[in-house]
PyMOL Python script that loads the backbone (N, CA, C, O; Angstrom):
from pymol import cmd

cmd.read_pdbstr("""\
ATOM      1  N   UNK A   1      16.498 -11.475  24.543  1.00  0.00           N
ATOM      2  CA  UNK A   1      16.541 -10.104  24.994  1.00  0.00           C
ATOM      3  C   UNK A   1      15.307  -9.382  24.466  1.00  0.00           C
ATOM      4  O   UNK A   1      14.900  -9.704  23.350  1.00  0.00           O
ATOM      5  N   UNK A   2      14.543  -8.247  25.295  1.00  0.00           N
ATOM      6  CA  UNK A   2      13.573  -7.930  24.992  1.00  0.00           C
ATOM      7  C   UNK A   2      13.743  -6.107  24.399  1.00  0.00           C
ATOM      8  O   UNK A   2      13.686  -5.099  25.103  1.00  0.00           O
ATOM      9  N   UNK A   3      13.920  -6.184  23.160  1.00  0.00           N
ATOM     10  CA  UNK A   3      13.600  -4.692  22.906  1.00  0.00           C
ATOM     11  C   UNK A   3      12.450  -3.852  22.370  1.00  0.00           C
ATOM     12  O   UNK A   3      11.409  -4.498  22.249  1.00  0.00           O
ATOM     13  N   UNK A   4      12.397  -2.896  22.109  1.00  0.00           N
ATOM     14  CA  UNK A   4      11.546  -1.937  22.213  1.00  0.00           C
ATOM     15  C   UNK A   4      11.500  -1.164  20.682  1.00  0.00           C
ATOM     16  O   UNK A   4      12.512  -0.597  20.272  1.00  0.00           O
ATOM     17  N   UNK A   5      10.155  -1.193  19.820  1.00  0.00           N
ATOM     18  CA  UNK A   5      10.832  -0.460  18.739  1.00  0.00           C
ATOM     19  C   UNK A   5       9.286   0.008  18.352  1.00  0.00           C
ATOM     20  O   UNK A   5       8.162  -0.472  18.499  1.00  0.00           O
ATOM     21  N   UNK A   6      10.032   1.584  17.600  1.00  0.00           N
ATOM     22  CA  UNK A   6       8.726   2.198  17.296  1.00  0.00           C
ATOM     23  C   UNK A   6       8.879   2.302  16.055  1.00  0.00           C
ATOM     24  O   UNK A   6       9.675   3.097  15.557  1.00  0.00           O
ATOM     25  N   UNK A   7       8.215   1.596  15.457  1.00  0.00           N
ATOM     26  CA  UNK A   7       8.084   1.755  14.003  1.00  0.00           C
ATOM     27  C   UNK A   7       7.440   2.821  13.138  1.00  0.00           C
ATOM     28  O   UNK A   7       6.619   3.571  13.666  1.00  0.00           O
ATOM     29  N   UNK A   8       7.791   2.973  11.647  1.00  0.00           N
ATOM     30  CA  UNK A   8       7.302   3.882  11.290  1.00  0.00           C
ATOM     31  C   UNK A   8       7.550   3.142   9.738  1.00  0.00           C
ATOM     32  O   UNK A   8       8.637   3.063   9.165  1.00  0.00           O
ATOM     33  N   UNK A   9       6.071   2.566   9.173  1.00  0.00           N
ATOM     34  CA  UNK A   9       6.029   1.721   8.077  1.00  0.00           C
ATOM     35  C   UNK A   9       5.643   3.027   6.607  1.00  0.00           C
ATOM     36  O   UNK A   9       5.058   4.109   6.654  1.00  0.00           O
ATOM     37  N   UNK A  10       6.028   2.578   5.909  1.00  0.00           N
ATOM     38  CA  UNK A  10       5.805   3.593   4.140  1.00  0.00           C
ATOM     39  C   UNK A  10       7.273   4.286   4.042  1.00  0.00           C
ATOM     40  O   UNK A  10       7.213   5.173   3.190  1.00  0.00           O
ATOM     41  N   UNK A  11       8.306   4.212   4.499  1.00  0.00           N
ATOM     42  CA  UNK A  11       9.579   5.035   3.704  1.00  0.00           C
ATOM     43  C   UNK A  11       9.726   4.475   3.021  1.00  0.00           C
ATOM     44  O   UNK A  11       9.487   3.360   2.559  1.00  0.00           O
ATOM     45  N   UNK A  12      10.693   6.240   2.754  1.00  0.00           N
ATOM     46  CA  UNK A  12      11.309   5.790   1.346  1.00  0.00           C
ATOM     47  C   UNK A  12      12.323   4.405   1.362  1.00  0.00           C
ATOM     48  O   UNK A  12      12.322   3.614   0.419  1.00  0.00           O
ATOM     49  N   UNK A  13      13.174   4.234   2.554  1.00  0.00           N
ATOM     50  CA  UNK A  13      13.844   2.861   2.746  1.00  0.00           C
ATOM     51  C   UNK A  13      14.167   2.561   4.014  1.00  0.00           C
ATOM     52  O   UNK A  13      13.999   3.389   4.909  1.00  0.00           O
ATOM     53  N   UNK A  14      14.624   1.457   4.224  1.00  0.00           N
ATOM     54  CA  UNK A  14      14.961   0.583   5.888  1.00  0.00           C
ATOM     55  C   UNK A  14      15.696   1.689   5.970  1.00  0.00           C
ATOM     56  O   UNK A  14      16.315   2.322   5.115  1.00  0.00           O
ATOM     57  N   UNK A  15      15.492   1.889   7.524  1.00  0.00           N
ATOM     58  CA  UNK A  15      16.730   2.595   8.280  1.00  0.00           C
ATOM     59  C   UNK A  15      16.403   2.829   9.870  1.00  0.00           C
ATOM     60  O   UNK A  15      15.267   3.133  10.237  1.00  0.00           O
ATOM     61  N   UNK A  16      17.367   2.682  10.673  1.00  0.00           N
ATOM     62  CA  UNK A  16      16.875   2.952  11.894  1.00  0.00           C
ATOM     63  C   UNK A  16      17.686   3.593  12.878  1.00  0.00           C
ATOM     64  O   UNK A  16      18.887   3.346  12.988  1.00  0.00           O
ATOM     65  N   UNK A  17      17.153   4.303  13.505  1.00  0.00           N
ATOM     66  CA  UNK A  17      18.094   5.196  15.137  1.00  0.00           C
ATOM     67  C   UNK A  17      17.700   4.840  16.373  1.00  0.00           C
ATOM     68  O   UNK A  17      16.565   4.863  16.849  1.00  0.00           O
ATOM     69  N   UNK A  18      18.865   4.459  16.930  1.00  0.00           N
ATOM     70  CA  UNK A  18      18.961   4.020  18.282  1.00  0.00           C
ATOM     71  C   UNK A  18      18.164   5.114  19.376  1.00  0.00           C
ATOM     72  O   UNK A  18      18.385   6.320  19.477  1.00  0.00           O
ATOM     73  N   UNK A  19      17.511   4.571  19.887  1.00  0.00           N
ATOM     74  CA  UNK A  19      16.913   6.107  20.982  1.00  0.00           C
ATOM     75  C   UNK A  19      17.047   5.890  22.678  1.00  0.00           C
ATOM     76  O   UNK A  19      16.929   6.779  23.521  1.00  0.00           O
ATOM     77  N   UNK A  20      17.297   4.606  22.891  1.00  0.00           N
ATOM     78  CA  UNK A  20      18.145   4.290  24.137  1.00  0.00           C
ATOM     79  C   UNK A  20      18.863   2.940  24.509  1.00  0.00           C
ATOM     80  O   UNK A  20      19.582   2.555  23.587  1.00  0.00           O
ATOM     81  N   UNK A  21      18.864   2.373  25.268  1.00  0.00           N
ATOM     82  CA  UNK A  21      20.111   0.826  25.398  1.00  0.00           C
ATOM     83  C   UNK A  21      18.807   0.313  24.478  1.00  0.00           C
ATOM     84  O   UNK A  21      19.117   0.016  23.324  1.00  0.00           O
ATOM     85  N   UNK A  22      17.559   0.185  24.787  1.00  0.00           N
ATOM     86  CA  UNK A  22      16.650  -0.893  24.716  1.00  0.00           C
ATOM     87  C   UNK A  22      15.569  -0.345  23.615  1.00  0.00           C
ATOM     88  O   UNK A  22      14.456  -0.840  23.432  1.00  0.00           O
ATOM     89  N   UNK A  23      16.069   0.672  22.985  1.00  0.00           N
ATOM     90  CA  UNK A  23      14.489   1.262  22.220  1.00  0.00           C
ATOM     91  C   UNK A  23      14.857   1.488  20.315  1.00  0.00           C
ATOM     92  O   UNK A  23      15.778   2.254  20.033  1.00  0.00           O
ATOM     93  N   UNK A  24      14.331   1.008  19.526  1.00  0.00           N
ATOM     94  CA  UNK A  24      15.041   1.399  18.278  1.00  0.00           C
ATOM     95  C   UNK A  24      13.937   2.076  17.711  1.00  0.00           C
ATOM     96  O   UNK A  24      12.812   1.668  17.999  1.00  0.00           O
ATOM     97  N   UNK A  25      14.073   3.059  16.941  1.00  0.00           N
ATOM     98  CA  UNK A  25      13.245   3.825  15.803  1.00  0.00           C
ATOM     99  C   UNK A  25      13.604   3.398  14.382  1.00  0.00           C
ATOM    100  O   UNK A  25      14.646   3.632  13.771  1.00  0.00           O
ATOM    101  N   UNK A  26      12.366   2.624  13.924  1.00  0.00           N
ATOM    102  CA  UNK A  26      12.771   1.841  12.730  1.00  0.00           C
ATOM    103  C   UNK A  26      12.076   1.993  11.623  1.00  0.00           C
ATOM    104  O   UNK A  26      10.964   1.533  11.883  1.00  0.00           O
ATOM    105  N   UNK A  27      12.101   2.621   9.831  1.00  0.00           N
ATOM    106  CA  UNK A  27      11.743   3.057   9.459  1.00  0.00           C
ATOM    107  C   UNK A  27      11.394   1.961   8.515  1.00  0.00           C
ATOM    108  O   UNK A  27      12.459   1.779   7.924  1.00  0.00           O
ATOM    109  N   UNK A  28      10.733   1.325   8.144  1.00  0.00           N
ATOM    110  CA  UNK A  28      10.455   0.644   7.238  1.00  0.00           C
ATOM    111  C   UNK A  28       9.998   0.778   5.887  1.00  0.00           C
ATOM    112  O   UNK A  28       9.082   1.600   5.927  1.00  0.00           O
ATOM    113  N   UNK A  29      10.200   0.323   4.530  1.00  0.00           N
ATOM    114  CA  UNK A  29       9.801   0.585   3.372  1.00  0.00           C
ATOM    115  C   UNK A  29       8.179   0.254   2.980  1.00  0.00           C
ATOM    116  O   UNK A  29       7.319   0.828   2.312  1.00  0.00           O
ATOM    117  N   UNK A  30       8.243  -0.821   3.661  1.00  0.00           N
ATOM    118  CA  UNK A  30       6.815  -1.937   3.691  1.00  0.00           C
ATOM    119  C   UNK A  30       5.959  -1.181   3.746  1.00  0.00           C
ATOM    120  O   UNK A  30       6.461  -0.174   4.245  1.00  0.00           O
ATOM    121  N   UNK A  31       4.309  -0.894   3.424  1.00  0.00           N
ATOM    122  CA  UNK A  31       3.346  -0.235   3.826  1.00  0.00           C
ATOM    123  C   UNK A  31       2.827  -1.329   4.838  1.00  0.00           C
ATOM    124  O   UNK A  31       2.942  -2.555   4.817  1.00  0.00           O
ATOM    125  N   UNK A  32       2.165  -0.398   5.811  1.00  0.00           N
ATOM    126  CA  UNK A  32       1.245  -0.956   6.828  1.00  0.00           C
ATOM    127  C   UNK A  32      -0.040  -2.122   6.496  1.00  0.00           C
ATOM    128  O   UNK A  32      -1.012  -1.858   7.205  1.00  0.00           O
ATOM    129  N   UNK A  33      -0.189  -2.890   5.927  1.00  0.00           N
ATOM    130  CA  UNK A  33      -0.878  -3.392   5.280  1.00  0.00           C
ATOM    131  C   UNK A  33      -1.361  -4.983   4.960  1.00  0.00           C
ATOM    132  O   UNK A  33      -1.278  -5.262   3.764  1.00  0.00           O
ATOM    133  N   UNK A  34      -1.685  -5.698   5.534  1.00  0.00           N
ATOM    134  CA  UNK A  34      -1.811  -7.387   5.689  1.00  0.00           C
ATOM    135  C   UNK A  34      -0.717  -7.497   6.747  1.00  0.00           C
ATOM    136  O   UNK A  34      -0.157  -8.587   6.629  1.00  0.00           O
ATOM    137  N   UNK A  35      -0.304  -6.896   7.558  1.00  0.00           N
ATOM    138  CA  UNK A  35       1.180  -7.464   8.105  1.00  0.00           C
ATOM    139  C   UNK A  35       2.793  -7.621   7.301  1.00  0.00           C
ATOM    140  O   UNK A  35       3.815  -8.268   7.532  1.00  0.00           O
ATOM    141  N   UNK A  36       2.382  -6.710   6.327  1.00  0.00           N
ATOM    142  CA  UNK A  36       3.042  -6.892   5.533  1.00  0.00           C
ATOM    143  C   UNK A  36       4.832  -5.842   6.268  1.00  0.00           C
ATOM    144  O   UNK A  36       5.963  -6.325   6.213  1.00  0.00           O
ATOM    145  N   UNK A  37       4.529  -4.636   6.771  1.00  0.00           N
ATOM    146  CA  UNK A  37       5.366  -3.732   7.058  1.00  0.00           C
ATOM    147  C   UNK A  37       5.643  -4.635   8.601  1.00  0.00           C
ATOM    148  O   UNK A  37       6.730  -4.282   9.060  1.00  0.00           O
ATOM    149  N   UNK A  38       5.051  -5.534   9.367  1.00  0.00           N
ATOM    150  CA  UNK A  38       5.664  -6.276  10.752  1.00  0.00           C
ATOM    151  C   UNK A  38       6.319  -6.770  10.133  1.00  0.00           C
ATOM    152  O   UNK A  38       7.349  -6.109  10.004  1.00  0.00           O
ATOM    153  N   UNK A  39       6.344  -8.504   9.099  1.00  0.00           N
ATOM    154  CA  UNK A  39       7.315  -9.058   8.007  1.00  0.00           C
ATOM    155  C   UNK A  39       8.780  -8.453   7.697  1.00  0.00           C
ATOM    156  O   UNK A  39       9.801  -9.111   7.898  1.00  0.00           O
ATOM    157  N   UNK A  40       8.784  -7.289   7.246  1.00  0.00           N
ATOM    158  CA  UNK A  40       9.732  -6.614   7.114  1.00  0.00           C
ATOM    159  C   UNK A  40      10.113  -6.178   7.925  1.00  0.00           C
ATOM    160  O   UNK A  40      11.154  -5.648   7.537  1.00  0.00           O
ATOM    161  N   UNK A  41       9.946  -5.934   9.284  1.00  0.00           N
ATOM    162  CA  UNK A  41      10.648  -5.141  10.058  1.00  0.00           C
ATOM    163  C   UNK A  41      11.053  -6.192  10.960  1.00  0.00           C
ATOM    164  O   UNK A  41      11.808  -5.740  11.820  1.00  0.00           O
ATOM    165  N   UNK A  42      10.792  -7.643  11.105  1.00  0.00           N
ATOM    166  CA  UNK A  42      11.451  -8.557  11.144  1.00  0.00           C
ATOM    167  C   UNK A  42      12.589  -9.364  10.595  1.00  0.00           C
ATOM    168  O   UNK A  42      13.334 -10.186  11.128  1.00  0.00           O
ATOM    169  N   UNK A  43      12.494  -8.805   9.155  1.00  0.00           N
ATOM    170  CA  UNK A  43      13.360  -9.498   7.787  1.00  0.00           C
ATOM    171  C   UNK A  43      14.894  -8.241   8.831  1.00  0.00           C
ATOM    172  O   UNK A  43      15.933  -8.523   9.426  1.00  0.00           O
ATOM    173  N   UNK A  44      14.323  -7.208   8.590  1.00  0.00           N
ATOM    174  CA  UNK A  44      15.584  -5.983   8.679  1.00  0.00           C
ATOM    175  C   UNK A  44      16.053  -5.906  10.085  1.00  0.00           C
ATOM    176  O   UNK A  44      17.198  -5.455  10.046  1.00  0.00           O
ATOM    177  N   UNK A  45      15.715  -6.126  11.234  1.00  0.00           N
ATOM    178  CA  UNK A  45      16.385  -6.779  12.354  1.00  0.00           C
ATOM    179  C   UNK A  45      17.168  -7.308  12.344  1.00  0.00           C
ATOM    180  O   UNK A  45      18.288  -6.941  12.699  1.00  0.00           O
ATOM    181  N   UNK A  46      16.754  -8.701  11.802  1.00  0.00           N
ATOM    182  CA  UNK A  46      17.677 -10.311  11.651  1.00  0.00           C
ATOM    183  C   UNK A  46      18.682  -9.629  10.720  1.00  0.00           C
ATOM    184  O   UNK A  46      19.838 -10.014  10.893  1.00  0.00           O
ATOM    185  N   UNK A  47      18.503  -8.709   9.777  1.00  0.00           N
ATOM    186  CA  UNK A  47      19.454  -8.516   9.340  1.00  0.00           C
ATOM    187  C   UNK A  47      20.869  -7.439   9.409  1.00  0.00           C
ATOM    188  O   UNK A  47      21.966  -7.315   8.866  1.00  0.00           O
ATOM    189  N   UNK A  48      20.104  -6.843  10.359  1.00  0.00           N
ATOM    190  CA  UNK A  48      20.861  -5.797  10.834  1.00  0.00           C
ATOM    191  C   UNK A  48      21.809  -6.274  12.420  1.00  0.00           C
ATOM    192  O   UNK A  48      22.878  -5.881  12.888  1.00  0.00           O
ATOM    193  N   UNK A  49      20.934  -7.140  12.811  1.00  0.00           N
ATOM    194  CA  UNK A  49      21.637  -7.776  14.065  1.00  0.00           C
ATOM    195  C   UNK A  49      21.830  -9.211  13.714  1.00  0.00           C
ATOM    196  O   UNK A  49      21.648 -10.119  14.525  1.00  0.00           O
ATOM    197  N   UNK A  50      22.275  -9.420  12.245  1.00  0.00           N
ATOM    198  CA  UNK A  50      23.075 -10.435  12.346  1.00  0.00           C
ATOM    199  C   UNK A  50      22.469 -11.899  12.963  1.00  0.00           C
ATOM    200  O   UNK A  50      23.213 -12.814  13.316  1.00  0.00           O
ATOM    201  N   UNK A  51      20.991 -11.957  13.031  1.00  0.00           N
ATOM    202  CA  UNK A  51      20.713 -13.335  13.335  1.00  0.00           C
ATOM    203  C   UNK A  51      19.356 -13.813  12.596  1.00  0.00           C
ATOM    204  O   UNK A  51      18.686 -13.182  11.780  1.00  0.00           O
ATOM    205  N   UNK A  52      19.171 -14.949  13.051  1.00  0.00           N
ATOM    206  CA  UNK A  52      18.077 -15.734  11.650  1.00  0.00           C
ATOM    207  C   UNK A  52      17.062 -14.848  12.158  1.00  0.00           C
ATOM    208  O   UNK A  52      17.014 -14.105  13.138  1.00  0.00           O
ATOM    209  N   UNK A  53      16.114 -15.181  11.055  1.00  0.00           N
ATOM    210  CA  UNK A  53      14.617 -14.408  10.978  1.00  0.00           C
ATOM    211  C   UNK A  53      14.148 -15.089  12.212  1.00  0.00           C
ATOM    212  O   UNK A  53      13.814 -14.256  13.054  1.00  0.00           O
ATOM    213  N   UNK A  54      13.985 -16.511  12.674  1.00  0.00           N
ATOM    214  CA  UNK A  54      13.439 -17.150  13.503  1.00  0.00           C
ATOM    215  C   UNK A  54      13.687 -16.345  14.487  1.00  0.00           C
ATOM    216  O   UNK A  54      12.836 -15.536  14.856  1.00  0.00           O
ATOM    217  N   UNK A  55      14.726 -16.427  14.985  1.00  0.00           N
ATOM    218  CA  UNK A  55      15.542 -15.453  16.258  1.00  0.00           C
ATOM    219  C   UNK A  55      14.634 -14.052  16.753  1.00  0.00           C
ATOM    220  O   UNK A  55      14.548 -13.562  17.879  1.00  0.00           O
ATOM    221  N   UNK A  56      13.957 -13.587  15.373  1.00  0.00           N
ATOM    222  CA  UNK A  56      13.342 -12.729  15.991  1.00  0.00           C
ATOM    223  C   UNK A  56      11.784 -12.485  16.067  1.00  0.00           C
ATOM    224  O   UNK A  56      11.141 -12.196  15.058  1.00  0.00           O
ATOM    225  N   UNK A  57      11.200 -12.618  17.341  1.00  0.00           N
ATOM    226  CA  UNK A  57       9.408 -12.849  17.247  1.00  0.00           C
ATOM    227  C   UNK A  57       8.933 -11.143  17.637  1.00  0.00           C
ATOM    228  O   UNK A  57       9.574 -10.131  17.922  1.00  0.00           O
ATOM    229  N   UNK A  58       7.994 -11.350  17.532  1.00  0.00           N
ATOM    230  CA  UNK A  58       7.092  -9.955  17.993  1.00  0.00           C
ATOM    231  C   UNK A  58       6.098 -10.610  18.900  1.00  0.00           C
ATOM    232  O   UNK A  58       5.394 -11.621  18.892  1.00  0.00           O
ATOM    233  N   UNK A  59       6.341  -9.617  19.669  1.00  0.00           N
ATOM    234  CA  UNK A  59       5.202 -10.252  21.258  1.00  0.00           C
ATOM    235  C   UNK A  59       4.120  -9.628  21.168  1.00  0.00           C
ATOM    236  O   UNK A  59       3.005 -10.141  21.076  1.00  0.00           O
ATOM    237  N   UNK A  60       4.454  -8.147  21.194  1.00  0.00           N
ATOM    238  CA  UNK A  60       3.441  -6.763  21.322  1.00  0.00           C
ATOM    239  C   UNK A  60       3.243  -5.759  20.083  1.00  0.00           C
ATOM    240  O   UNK A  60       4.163  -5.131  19.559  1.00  0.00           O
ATOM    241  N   UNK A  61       2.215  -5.723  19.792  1.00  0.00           N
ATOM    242  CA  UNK A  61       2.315  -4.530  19.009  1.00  0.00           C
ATOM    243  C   UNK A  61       2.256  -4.598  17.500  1.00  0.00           C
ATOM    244  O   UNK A  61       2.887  -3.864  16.739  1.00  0.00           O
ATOM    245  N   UNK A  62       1.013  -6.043  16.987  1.00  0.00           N
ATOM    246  CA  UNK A  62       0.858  -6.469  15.589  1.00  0.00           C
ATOM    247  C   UNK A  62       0.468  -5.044  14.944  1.00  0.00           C
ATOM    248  O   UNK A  62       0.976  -4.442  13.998  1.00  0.00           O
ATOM    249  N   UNK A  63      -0.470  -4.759  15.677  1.00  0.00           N
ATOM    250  CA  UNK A  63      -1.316  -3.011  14.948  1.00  0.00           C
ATOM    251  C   UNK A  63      -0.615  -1.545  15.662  1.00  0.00           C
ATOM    252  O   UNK A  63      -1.129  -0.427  15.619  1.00  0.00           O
ATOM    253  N   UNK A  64       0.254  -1.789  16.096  1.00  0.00           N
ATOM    254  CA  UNK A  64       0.597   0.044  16.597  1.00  0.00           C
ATOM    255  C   UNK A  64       1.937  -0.379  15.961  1.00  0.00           C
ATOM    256  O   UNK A  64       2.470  -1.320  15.374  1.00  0.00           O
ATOM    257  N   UNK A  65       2.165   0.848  16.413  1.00  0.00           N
ATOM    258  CA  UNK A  65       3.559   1.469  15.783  1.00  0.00           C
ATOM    259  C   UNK A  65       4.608   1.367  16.898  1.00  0.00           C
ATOM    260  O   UNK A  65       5.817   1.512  16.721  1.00  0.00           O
ATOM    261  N   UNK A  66       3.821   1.019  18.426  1.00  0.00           N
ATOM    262  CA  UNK A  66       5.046   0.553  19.847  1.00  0.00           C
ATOM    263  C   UNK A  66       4.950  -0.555  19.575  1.00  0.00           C
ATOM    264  O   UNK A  66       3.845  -1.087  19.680  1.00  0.00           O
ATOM    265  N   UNK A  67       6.049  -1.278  19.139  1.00  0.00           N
ATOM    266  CA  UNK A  67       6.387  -2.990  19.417  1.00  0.00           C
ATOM    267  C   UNK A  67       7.359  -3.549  20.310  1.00  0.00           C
ATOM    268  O   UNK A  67       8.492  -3.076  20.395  1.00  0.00           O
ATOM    269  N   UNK A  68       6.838  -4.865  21.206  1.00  0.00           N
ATOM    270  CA  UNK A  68       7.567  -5.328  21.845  1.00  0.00           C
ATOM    271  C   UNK A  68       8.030  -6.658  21.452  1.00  0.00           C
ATOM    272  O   UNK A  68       7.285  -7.634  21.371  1.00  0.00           O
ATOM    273  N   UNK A  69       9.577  -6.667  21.154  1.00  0.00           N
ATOM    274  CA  UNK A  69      10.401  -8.091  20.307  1.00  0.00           C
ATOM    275  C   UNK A  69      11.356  -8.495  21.213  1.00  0.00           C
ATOM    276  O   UNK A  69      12.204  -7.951  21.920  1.00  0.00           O
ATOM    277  N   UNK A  70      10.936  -9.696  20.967  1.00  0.00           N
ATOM    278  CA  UNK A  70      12.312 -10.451  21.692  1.00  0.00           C
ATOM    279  C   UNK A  70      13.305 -11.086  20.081  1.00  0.00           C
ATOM    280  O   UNK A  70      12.953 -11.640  19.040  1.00  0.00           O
ATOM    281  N   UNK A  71      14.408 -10.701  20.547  1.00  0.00           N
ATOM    282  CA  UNK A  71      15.623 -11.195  20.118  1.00  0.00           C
ATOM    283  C   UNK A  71      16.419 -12.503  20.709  1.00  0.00           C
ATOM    284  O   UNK A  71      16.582 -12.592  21.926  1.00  0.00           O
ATOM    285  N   UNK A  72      16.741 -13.165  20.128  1.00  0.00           N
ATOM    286  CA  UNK A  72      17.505 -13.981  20.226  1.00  0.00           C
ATOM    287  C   UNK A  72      19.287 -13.840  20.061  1.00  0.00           C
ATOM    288  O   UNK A  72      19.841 -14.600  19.267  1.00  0.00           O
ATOM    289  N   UNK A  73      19.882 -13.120  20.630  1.00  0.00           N
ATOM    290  CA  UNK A  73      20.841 -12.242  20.580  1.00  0.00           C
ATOM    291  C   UNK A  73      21.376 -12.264  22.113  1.00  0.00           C
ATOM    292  O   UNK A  73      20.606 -11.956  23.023  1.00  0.00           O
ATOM    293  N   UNK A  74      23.227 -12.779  22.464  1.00  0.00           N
ATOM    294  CA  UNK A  74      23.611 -12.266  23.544  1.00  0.00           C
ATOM    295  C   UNK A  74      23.850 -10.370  24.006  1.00  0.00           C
ATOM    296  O   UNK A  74      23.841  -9.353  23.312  1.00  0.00           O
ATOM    297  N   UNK A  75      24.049 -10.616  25.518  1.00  0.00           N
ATOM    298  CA  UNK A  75      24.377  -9.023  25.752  1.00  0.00           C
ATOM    299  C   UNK A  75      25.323  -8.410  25.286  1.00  0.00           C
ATOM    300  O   UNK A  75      25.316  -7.273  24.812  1.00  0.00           O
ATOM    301  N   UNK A  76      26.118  -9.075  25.387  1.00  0.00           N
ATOM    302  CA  UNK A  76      27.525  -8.469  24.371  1.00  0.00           C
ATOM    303  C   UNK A  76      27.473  -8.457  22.808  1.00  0.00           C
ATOM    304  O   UNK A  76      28.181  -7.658  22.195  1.00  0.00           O
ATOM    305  N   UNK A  77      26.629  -9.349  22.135  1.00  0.00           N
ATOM    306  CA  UNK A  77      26.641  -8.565  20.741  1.00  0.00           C
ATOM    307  C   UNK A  77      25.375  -7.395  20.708  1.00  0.00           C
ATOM    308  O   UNK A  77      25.549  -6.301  20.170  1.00  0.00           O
ATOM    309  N   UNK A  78      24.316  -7.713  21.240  1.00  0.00           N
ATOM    310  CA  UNK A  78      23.949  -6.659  21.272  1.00  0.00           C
ATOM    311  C   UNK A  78      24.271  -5.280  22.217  1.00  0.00           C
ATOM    312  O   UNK A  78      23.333  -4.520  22.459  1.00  0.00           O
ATOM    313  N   UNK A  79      25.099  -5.100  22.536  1.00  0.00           N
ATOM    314  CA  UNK A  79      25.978  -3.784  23.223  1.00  0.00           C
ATOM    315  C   UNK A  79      26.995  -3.484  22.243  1.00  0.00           C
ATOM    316  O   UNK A  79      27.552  -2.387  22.304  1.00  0.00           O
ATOM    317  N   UNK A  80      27.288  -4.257  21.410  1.00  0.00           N
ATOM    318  CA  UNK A  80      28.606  -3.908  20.286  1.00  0.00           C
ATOM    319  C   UNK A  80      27.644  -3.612  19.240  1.00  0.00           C
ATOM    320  O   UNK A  80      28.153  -2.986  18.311  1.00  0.00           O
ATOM    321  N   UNK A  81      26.347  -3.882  19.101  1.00  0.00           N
ATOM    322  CA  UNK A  81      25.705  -3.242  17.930  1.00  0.00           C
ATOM    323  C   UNK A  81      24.974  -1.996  18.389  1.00  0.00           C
ATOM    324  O   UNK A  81      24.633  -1.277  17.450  1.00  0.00           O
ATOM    325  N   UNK A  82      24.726  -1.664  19.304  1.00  0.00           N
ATOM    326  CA  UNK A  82      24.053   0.131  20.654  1.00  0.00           C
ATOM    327  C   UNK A  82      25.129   0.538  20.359  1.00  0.00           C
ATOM    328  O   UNK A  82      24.984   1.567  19.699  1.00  0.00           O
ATOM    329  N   UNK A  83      26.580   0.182  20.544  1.00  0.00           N
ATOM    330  CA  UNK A  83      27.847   1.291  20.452  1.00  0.00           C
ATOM    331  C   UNK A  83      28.622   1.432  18.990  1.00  0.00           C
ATOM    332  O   UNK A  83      29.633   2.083  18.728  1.00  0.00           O
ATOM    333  N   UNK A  84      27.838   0.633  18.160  1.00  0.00           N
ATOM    334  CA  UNK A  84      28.941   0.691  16.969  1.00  0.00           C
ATOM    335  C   UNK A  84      28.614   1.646  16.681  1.00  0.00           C
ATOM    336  O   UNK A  84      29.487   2.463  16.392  1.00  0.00           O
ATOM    337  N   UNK A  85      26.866   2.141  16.591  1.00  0.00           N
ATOM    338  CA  UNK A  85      26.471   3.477  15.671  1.00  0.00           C
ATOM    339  C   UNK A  85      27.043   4.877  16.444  1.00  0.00           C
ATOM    340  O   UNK A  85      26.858   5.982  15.934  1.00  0.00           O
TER     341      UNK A  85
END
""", "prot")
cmd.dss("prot")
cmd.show_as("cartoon", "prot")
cmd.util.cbc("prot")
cmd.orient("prot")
C-alpha cells in the first residue's frame, strides 16, 4: 500500500496525525541529518503499524519533508489503524 507522509524531523518526540485515508503527518525526534531522521521514521511506522522494519521502504522523498512509502500492510489493517485514532 502506498502512503503519503509529511514529515517533520527535530521534535521533541515521535508522534503523528492522520490528515486523510492516505496522508500521515509525522513528527520525528531524529534530526535531519545523514538520513538519520528517514531511519527513524521508518523504525516508528513499523512500529506503529505493527509490521517489520523491512515491510516498510521509502520510494520518494530521501531530502524533503513529502515522502512517498510503501507499506507492506493489508487494507483492512490499515483502515482499523485510519479509524482507531
Amino acid at each position: 500500500m502506498i502512503i503519503y507522509v509529511e514529515a517533520k524531523p527535530g521534535a521533541r518526540k515521535n508522534e503523528y496525525d492522520i490528515l486523510n485515508e492516505n496522508t500521515l503527518r509525522v513528527r520525528i525526534a531524529a534530526p535531519a541529518v545523514d538520513g538519520k531522521a528517514n531511519d527513524a521514521l521508518i523504525d516508528y511506522l513499523a512500529k506503529i503499524l505493527k509490521v517489520s522494519k523491512s515491510s516498510v521502504r521509502l520510494l520518494k522523498g530521501t531530502t524533503s519533508m513529502h515522502k512517498k512509502i510503501d507499506i507492506e500492510i493489508t487494507l483492512s489493517d490499515w483502515s482499523d489503524f485510519i479509524n482507531k485514532t
